[in-house]
C-alpha positions in Angstrom: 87.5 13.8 9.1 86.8 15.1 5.4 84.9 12.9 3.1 84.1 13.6 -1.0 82.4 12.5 -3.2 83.7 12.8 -6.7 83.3 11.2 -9.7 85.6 8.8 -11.6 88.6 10.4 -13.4 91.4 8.0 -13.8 95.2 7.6 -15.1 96.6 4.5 -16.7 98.6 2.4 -14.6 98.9 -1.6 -14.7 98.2 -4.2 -12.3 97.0 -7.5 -12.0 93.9 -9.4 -11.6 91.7 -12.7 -11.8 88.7 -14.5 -12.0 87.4 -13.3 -15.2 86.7 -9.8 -13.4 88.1 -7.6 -16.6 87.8 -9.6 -19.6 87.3 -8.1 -23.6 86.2 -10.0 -26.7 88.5 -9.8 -29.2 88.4 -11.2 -32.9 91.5 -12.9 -33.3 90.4 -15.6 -34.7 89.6 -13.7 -38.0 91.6 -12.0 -40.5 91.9 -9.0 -43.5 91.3 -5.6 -43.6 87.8 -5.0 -41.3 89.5 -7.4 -38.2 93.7 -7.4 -38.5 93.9 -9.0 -34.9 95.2 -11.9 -35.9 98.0 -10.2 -38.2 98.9 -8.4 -34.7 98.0 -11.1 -32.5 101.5 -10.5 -30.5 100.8 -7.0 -30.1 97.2 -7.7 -29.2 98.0 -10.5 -26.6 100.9 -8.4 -24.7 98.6 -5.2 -24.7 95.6 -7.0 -23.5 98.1 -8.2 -20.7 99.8 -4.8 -19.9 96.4 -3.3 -19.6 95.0 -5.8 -16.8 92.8 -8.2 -19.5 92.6 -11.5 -17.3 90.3 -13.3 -19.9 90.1 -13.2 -23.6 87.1 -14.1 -25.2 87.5 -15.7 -29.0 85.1 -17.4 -31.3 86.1 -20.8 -32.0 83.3 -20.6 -35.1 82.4 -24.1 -35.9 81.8 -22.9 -39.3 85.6 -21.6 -40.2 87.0 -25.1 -38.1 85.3 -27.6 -39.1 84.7 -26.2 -43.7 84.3 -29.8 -44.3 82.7 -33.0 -42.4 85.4 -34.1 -40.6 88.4 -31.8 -41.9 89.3 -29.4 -39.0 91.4 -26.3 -40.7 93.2 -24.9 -37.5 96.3 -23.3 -38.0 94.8 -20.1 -37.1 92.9 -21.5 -34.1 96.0 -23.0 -33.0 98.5 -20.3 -32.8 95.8 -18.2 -31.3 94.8 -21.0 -28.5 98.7 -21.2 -27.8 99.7 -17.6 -27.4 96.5 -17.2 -24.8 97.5 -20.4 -23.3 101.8 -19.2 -23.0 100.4 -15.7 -22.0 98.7 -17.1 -18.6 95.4 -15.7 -20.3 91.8 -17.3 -19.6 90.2 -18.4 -22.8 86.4 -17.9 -23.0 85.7 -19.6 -26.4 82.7 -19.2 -27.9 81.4 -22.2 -29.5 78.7 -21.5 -32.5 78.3 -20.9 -36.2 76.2 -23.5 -38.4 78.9 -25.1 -41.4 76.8 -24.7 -44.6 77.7 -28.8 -45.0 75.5 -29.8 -41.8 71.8 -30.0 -42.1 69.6 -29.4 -39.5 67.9 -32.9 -38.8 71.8 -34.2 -38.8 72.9 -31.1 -36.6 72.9 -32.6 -33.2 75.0 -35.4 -33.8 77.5 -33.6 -36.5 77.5 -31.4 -32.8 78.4 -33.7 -30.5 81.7 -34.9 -33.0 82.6 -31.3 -32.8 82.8 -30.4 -28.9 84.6 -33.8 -28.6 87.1 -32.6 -30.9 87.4 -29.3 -29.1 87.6 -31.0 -25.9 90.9 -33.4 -26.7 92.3 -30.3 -29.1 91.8 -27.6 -26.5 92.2 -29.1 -22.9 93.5 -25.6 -21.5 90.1 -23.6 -22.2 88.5 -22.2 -19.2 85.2 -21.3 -19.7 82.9 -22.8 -23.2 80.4 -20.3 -24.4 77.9 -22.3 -26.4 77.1 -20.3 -28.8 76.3 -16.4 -29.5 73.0 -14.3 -28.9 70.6 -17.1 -30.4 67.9 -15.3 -30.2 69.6 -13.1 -33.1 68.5 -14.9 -36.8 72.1 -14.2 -37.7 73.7 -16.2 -35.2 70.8 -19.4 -35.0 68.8 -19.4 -38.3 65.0 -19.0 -37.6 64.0 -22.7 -38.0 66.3 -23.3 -34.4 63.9 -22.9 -31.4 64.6 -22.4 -28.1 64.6 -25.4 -27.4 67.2 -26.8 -30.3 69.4 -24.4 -28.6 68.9 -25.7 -25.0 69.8 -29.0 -26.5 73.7 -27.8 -28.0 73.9 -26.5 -24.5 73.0 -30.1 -23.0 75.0 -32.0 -25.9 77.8 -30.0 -24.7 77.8 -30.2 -20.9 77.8 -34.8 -22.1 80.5 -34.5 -23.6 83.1 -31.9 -21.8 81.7 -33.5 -18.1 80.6 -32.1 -15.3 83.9 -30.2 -14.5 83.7 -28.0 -17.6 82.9 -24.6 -16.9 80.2 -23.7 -19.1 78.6 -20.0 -20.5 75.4 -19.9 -22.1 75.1 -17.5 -24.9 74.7 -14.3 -24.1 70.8 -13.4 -24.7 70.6 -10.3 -27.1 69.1 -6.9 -26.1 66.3 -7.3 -29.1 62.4 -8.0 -29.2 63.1 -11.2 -28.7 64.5 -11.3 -25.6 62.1 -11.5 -22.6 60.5 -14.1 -25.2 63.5 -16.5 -25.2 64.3 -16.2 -21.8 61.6 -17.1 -20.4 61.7 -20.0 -22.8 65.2 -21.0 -22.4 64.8 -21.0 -18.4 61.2 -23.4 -18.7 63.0 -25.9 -20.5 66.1 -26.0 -18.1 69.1 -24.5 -19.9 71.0 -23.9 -16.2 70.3 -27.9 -15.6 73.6 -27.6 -18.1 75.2 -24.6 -18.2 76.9 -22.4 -15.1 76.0 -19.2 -16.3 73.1 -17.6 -17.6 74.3 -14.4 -19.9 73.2 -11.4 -21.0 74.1 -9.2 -23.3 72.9 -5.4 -22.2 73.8 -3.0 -25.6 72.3 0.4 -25.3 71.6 -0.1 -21.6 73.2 3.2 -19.2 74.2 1.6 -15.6 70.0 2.1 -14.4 68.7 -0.4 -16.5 71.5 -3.3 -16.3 71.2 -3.1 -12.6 67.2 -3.7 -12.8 67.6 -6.2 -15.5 70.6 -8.2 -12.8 67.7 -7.5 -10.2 64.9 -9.1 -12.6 66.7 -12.4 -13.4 68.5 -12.7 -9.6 64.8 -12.8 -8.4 64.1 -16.0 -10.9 64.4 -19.0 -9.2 65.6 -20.5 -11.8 68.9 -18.6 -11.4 69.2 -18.7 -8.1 72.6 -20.0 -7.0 73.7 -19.8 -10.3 76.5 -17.3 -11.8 75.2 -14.6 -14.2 77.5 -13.3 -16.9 77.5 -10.5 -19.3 80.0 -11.5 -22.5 79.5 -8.4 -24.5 78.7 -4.6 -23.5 80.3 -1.9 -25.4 79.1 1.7 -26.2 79.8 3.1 -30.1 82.2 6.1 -29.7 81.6 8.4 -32.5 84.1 10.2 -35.2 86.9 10.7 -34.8 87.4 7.4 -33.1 85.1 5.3 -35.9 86.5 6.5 -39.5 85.5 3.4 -41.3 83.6 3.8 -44.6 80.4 1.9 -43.8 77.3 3.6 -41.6 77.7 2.4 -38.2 74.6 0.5 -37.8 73.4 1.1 -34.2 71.6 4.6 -33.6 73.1 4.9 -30.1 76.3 6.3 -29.6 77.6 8.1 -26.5 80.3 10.4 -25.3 83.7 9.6 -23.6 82.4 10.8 -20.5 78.8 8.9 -20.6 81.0 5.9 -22.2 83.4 5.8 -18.8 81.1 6.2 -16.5 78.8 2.7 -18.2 81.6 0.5 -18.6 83.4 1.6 -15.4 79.8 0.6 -13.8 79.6 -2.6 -15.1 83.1 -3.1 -13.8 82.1 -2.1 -10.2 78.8 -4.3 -10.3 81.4 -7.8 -11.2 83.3 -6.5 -7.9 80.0 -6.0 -5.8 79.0 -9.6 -7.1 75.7 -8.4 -8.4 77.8 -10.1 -11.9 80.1 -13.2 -11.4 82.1 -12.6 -15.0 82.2 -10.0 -17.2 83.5 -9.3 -20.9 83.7 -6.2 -22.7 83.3 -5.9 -26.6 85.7 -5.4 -28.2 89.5 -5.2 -27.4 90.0 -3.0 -31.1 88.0 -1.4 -33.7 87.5 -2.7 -36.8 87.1 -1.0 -40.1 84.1 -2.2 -40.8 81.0 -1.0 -38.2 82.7 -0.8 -35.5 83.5 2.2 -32.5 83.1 0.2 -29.3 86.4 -0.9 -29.2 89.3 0.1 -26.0 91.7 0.9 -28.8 90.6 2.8 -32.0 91.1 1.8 -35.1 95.1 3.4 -35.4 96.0 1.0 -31.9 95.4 4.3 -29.7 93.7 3.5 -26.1 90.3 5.8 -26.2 90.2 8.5 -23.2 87.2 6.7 -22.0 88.9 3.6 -21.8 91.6 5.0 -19.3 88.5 5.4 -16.9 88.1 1.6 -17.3 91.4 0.5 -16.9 92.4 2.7 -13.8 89.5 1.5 -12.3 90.3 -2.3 -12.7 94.3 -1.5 -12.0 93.0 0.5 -8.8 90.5 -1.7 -7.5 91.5 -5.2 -8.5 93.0 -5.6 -5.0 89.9 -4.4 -3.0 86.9 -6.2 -1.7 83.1 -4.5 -2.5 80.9 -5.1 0.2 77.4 -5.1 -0.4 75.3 -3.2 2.1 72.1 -2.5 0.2 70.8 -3.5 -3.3 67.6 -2.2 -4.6 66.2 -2.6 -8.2 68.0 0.3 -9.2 70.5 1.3 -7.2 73.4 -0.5 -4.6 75.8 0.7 -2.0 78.7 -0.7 -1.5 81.7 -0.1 1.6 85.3 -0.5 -0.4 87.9 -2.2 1.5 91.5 -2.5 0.4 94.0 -4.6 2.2 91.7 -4.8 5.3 90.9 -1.0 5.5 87.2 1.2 4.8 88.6 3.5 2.8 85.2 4.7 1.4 81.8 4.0 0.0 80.2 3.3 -3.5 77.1 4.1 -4.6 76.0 2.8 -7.5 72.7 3.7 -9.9 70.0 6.1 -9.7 70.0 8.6 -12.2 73.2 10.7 -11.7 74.5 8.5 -8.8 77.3 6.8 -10.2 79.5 8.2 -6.8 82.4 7.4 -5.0 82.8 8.3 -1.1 86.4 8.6 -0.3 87.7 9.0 3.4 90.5 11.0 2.3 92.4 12.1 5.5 94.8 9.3 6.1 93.6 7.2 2.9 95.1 9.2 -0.1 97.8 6.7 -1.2 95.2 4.2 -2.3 94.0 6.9 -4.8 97.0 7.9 -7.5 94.3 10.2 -9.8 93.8 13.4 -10.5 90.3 15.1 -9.4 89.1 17.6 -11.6 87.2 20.9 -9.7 84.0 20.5 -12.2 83.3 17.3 -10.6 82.6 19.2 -7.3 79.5 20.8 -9.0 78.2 17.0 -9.8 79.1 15.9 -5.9 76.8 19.0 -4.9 73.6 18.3 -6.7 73.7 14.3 -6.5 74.6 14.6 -2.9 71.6 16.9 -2.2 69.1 14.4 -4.4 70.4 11.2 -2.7 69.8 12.7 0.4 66.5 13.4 -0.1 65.7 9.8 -0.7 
């Protein structure tokens, strides 16, 4: 019997999947020159499908729907909703953005009005992210606590019911974020929501895995579903020619780039994640280079990696046989058969054991002969664990 280990090189090809396992964000609900996804919302929709996208995750911004007290402004919102909706697409919508009308001591109620509204406007969402990365000023001004936020996420849960399938918001990779988890979890966020979220930026496949290890071990989370909403790397020039500075200091390479997001991928089939959604669908023109398609509609090389992986493995079971704090091992089983073994974390373990003598047809991609140099000395180190 001859066995390999290689690492991931990919080719496009299409196929389905469900549950939320390959999801992107994409800003269609916005429009001009730095985020024309809704001027080629078509186009974005039937790509996003062709690619394997089972979920689309969308702001539904409180502050662009609802401009004035009572006045809901929705003909974008609408034809965005439908299209996802006619396209067989899940809808994550993210539920967040202060109107400058609302103050804060009238906030809670002026809340409540608007996730009824949503509820009979939009019966066909499937999962309500309340809110984005509070614990970023940006996104919840400074004089929201914790605990302001913990109660949109229990205003919410009263009034779509206990069938609703609610996200928290994903907690930001920032200073702040031990801080307001810790917070959020004391004062019973999961007593309302389904999911607790993260959002991992500037993380490699290492540290996600012993930050999924660090909450799982919470018993607070226990038996719960744990999301990530938004993980992206910044792919430099040529990809990102907008005019602004990009604003994060970490970018990566194509290869680096695959090998993350493919990760991330593998740890929703393991179920070390229950949902995942990548940012973003497209770069903008503004600060973006984490998008699958650059800026001209072109899928990145890196993204290839992604998509083969989901079009290849959408169809196969991960089971887990060992997870440590950083590292898991998985057996891969597709339509009933072992065909070979992942192992996942550790510096420079990102490896995939194939059982290639009678198993071949499961595997329609091209190896490259460098990768046998990488098997060598990561097979040597893992075996001398």
């Amino acid at each position: 019997m001859h066995k390999l280990f290689i690492l991931i090189v990919f080719i496009f090809i299409s196929f389905n999947i469900t549950a939320c396992e390959f999801g992107v964000h994409s800003h269609l609900f916005r429009i001009g020159h730095f985020d024309p996804e809704y001027t080629k919302l078509d186009w974005t929709v039937n790509k996003a499908k062709e690619i394997g996208v089972d979920c689309i995750r969308v702001g539904f911004a409180w502050k662009r729907i609802e401009k004035k007290q009572g006045k809901y402004f929705t003909k974008r919102i609408d034809k965005v909703y439908e299209t996802l909706v006619r396209k067989d697409i899940k809808i994550i919508a993210v539920l967040h953005g202060l109107p400058r009308w609302v103050k804060k001591a009238d906030v809670m109620p002026a809340w409540r009005s608007y996730m009824q509204w949503i509820k009979n406007k939009y019966p066909k969402i499937a999962h309500y992210q309340i809110w984005n990365e509070p614990n970023v000023y940006n996104f919840l001004p400074k004089e929201y606590s914790a605990k302001d936020y913990v109660n949109f996420v229990k205003i919410a849960r009263e009034v779509l019911g206990s069938k609703a399938h609610i996200v928290s918001a994903g907690i930001a990779n920032n200073k702040r974020r031990d801080d307001y988890i810790e917070k959020t979890l004391k004062l019973n966020l999961l007593n309302y929501a389904d999911t607790f979220t993260i959002h991992p930026y500037k993380f490699g496949t290492v540290e996600i895995l012993e930050l999924i290890n660090d909450l799982r071990s919470r018993k607070e989370i226990k038996g719960k579903e744990l999301w990530i909403t938004e993980y992206g790397w910044h792919i430099p020039k040529p990809y990102h020619k907008g005019k602004r500075k990009i604003r994060s200091t970490k970018i990566t390479t194509d290869t680096k780039r695959t090998e993350y997001l493919v990760s991330v991928y593998f740890m929703r089939k393991m179920g070390l994640l229950d949902g995942i959604s990548f940012y973003e669908f497209r770069d903008d023109r503004n600060k973006s280079g984490y998008g699958l398609f650059d800026i001209e509609d072109k899928l990145k090389p890196s993204s290839k990696g992604l998509i083969s992986a989901v079009n290849i493995f959408s169809h196969c079971h991960f089971k887990k046989l060992e997870v440590k704090k950083s590292f898991a091992i998985a057996d891969i089983v597709c339509n009933g058969d072992n065909i070979g073994q992942l192992i996942l974390g550790e510096p420079n373990l990102n490896l995939l054991k194939y059982n290639l003598n009678d198993k071949s047809e499961f595997f329609p991609f091209g190896i490259k002969l460098d990768t046998l140099k990488f098997y060598r000395a990561s097979k040597k180190k893992y075996e001398a664990k």
